[in-house]
Backbone as CSV, one residue per row, in Angstrom:
resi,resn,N_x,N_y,N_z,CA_x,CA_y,CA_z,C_x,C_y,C_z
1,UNK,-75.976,101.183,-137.201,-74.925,101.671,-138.068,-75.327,103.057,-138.576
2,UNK,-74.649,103.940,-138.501,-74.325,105.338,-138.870,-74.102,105.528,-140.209
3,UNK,-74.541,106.069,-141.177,-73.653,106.309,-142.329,-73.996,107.955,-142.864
4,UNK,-72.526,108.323,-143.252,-72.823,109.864,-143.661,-71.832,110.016,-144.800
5,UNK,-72.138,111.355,-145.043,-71.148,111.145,-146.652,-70.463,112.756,-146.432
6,UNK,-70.573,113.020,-145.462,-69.190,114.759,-146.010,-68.006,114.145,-145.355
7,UNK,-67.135,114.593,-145.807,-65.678,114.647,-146.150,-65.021,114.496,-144.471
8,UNK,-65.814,115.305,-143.812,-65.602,115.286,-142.167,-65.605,114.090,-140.913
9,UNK,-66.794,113.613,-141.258,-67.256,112.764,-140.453,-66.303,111.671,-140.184
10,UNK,-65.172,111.033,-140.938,-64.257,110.037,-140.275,-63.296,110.524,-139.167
11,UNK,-63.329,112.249,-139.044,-62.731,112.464,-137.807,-63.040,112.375,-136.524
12,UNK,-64.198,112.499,-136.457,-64.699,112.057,-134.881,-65.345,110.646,-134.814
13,UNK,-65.542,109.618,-135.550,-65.886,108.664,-135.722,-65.240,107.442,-135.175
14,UNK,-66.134,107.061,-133.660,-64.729,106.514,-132.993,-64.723,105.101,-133.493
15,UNK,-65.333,104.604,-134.659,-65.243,103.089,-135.398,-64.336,103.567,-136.513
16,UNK,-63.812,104.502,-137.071,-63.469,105.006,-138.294,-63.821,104.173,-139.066
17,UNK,-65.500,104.403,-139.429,-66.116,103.695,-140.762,-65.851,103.992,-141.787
18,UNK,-65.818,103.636,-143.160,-66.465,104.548,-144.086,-67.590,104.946,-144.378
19,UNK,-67.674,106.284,-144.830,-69.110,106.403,-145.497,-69.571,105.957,-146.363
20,UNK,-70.978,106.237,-146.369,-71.709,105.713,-147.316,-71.649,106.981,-148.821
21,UNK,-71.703,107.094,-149.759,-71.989,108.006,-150.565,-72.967,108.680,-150.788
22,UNK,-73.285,109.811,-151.107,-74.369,110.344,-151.061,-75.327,109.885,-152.160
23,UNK,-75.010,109.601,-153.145,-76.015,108.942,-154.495,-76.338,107.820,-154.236
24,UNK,-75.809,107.086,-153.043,-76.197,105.029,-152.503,-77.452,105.825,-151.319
25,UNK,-77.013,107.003,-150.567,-78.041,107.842,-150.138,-79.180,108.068,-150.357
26,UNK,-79.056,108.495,-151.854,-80.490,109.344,-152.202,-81.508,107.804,-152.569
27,UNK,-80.239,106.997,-153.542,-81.448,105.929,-153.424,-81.747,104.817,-152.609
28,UNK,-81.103,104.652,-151.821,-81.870,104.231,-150.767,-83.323,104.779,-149.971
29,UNK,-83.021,106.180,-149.900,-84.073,107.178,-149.598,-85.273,107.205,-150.724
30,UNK,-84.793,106.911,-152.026,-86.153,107.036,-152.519,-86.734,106.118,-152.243
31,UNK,-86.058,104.645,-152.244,-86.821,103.477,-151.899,-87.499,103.173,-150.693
32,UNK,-87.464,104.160,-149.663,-88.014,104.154,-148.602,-89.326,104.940,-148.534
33,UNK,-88.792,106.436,-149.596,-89.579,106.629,-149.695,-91.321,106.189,-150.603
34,UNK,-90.887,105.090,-151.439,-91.804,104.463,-152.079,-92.230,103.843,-150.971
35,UNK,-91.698,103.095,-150.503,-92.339,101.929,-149.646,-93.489,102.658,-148.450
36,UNK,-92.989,104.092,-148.102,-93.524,105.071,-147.040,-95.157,105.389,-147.796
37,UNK,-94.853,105.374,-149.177,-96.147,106.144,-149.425,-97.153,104.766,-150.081
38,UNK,-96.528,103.685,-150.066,-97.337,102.437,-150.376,-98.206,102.126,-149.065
39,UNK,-97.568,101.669,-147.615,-97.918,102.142,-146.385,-99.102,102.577,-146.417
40,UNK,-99.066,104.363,-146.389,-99.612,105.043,-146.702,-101.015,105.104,-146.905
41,UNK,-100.666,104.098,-148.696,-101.994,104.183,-149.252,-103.369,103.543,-148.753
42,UNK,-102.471,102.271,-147.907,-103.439,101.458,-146.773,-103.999,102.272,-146.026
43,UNK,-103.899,103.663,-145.706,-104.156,104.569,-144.752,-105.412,104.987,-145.456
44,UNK,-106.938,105.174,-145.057,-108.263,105.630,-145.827,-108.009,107.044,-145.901
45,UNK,-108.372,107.437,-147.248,-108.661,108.678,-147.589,-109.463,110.134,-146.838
46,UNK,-109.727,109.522,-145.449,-110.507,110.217,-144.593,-109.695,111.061,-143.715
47,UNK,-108.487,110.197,-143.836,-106.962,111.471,-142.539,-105.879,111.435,-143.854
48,UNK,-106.108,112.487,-144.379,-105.075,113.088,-145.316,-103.611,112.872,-144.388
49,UNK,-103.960,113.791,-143.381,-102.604,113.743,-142.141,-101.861,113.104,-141.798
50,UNK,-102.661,111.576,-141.852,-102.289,110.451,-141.110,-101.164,109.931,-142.362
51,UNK,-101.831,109.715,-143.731,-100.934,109.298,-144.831,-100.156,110.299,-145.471
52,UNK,-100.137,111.390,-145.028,-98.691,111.979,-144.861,-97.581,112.070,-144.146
53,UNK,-97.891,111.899,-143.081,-97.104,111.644,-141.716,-96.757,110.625,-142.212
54,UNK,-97.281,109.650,-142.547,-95.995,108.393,-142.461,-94.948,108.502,-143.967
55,UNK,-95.217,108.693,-144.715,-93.972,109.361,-145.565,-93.288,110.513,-144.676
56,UNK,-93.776,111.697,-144.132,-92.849,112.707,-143.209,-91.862,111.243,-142.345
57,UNK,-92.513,110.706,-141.882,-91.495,110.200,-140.271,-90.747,109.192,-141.276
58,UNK,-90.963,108.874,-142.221,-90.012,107.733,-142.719,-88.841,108.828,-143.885
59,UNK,-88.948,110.098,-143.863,-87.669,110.720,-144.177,-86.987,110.910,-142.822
60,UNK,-87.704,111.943,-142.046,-87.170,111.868,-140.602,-86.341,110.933,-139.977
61,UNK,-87.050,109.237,-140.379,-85.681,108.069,-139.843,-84.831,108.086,-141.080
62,UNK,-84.913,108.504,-142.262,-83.624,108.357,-142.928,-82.628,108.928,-142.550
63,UNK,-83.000,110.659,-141.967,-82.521,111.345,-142.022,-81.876,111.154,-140.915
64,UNK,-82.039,110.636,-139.645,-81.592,110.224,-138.368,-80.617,109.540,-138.812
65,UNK,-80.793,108.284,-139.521,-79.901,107.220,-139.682,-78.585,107.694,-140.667
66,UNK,-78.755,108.864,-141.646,-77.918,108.592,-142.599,-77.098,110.308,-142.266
67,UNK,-77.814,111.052,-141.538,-76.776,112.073,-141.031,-76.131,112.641,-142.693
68,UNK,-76.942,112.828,-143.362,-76.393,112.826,-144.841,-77.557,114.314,-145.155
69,UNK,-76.788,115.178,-144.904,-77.957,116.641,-145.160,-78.071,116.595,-146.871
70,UNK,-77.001,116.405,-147.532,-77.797,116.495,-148.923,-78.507,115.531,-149.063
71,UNK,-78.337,114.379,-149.128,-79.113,113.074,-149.416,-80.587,113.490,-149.079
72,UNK,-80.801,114.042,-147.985,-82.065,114.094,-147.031,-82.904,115.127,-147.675
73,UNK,-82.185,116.500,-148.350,-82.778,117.440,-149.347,-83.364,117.051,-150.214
74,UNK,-82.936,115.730,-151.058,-83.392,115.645,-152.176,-84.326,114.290,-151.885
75,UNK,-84.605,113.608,-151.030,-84.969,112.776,-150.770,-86.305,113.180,-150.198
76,UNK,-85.859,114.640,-149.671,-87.410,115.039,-148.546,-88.281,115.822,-150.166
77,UNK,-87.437,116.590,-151.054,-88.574,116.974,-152.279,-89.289,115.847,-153.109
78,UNK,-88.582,114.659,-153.217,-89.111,113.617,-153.668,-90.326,112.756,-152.610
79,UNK,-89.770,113.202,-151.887,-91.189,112.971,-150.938,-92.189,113.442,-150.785
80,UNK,-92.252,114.729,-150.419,-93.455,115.465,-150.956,-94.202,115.707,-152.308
81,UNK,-92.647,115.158,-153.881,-93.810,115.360,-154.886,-94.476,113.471,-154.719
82,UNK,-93.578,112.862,-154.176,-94.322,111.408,-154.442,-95.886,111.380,-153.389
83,UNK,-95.971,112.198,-152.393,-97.121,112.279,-151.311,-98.305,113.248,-152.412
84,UNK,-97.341,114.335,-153.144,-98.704,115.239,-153.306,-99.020,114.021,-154.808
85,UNK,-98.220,114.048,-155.364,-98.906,113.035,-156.987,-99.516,111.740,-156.632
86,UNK,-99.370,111.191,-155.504,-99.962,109.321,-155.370,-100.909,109.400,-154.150
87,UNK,-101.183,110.501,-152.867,-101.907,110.465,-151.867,-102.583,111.376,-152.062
88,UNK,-101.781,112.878,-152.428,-103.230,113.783,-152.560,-104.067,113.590,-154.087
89,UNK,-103.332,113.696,-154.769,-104.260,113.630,-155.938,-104.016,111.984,-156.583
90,UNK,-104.371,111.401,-157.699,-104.191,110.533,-158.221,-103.131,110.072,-159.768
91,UNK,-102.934,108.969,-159.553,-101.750,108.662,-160.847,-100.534,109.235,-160.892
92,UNK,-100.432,110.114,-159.519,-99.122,110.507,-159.995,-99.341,112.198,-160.783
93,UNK,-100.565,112.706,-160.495,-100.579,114.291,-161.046,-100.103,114.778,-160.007
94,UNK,-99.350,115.976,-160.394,-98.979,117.245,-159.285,-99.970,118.226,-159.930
95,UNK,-100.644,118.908,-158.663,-101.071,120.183,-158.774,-100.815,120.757,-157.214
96,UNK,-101.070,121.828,-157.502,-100.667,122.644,-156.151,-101.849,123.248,-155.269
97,UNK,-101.463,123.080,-154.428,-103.118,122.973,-153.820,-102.625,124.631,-152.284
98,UNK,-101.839,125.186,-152.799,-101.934,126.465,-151.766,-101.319,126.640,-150.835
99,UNK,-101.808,126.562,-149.732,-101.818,126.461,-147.836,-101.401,125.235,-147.745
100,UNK,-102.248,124.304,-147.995,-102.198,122.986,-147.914,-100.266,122.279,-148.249
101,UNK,-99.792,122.772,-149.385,-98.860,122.008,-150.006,-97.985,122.799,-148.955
102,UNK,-98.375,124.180,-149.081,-96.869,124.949,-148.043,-96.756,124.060,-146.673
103,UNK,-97.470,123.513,-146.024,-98.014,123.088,-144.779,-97.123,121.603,-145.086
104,UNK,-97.429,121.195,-145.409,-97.160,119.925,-146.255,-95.735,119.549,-146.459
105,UNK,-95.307,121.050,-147.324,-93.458,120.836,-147.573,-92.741,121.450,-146.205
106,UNK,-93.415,122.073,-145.209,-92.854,122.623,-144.201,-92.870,121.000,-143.220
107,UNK,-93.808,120.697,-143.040,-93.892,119.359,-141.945,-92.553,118.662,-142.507
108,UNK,-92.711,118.573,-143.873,-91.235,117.000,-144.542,-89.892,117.906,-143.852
109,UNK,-90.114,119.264,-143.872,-88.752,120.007,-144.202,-88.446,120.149,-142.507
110,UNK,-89.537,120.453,-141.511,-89.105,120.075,-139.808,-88.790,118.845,-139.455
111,UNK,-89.291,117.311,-139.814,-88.748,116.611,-139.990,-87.638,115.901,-140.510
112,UNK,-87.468,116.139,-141.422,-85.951,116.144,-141.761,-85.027,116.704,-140.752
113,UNK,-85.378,118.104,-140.251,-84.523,118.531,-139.665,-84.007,117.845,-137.767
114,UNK,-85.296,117.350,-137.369,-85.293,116.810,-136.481,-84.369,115.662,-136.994
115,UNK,-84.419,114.644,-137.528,-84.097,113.966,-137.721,-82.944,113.874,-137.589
116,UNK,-82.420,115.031,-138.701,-80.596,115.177,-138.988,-80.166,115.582,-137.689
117,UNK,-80.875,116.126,-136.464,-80.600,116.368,-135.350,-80.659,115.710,-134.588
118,UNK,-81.683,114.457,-134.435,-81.616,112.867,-133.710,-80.302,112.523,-134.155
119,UNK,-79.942,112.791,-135.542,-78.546,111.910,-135.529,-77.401,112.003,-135.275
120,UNK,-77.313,113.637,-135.373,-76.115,114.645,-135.158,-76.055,113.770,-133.608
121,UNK,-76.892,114.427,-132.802,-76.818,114.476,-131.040,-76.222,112.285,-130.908
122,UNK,-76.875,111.648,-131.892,-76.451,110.270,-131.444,-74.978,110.407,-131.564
123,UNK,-74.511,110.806,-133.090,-72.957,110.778,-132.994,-72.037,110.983,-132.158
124,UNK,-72.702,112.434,-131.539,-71.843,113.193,-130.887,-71.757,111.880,-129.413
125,UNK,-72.885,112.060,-128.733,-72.990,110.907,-127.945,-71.965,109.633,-127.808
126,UNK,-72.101,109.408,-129.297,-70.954,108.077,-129.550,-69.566,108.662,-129.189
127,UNK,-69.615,109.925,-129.801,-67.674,110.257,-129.908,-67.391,111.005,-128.466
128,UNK,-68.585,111.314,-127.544,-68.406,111.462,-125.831,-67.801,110.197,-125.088
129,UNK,-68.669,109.250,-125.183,-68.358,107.832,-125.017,-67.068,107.382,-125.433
130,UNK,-66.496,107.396,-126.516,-65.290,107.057,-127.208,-64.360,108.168,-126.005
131,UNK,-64.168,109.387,-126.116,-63.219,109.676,-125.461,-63.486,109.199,-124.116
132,UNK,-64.507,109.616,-123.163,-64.456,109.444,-122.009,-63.810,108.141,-121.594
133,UNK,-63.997,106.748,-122.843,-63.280,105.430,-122.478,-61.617,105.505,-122.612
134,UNK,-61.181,106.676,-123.763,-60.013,106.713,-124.071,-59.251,107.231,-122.942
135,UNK,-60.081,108.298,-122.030,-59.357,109.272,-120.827,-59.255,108.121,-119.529
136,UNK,-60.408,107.559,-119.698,-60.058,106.357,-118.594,-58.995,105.909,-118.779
137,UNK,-58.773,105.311,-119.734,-57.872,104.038,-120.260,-56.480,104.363,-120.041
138,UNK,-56.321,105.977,-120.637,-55.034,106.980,-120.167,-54.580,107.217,-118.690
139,UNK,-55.424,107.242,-117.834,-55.551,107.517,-116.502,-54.917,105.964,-115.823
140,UNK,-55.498,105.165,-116.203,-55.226,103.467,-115.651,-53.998,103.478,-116.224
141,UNK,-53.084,103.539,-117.203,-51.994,103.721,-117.743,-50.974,104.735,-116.639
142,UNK,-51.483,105.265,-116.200,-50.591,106.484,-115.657,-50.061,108.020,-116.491
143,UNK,-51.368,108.111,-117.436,-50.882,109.280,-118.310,-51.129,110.461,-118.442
144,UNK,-51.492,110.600,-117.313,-52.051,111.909,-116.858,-51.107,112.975,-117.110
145,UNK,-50.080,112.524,-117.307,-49.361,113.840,-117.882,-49.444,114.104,-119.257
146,UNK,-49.565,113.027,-119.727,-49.387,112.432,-121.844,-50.813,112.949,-122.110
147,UNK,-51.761,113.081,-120.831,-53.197,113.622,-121.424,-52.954,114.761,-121.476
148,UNK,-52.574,115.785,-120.533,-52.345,117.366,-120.557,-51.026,117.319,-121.756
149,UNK,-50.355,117.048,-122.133,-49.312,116.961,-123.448,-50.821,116.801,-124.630
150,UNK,-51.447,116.012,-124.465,-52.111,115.957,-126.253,-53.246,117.053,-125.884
151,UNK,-53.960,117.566,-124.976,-54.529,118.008,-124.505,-53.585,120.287,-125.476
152,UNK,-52.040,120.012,-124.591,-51.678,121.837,-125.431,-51.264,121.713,-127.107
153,UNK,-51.121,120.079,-127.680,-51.202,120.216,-128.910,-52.120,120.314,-129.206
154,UNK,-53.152,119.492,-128.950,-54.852,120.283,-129.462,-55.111,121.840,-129.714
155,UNK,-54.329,122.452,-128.503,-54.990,123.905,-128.662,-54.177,124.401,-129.735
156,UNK,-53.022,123.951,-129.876,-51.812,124.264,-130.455,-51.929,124.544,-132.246
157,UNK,-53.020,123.728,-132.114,-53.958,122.745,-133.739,-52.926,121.447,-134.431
158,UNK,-51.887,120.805,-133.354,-51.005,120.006,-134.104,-51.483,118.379,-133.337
């Protein structure tokens, strides 16, 4: 299941779902993201990398799944302050550590982006599929003319 929240997305949507909202979004996302950096903490203090990466890839699948670019903004800064306050340092302090943090908010912020792009390319995928079954279906009908008719209102914008 797909869920996204701009205003757009029920037009090419060949289930015409509804969306999800973006604030059922963010928290869902934080709760993933807790659970990402609990994970995590099982991870030994010896691969910093390793217990960051798995908070990075668990915005990355939000971000796949929920095709929700704001949700994923605010979900990916809460990720990195929940990674730098509970994995890099302790209790929950933020401090800023340089190179390191830039490195850090850049990995959450390519991920994300991959992500929103795993999901984009699935949609699109879906709504290829959807027509290509619809042009069949037109064709077995005999509508090969009714396709070139919806085909110059399209260009038409009606």
């Amino acid at each position: 299941m797909v869920v996204r929240s701009d205003r757009w997305s029920t037009l090419g949507d060949p289930g015409g779902s509804p969306r999800t909202p973006v604030g059922i979004n963010i928290g869902v996302g934080a709760v993933v993201v807790v659970a990402a950096a609990l994970v995590a903490a099982a991870v030994p203090e010896s691969a910093p990398a390793v217990r960051f990466a798995v908070v990075a890839v668990a915005v990355g699948g939000l971000a796949a799944v929920t095709v929700d670019q704001v949700a994923v903004a605010f979900v990916a800064g809460l990720a990195f302050l929940v990674a730098n306050g509970f994995l890099v340092n302790r209790l929950g302090e933020l401090s800023w550590h340089g190179g390191a943090d830039i490195a850090r908010l850049g990995a959450v912020v390519m991920v994300s982006a991959l992500g929103l792009a795993v999901g984009e390319a699935y949609l699109l995928l879906r709504r290829f599929r959807a027509w290509r079954q619809w042009a069949r279906w037109l064709e077995s009908q005999g509508g090969s003319q009714v396709s070139m008719d919806v085909n110059k209102e399209e260009s038409r914008g009606g």
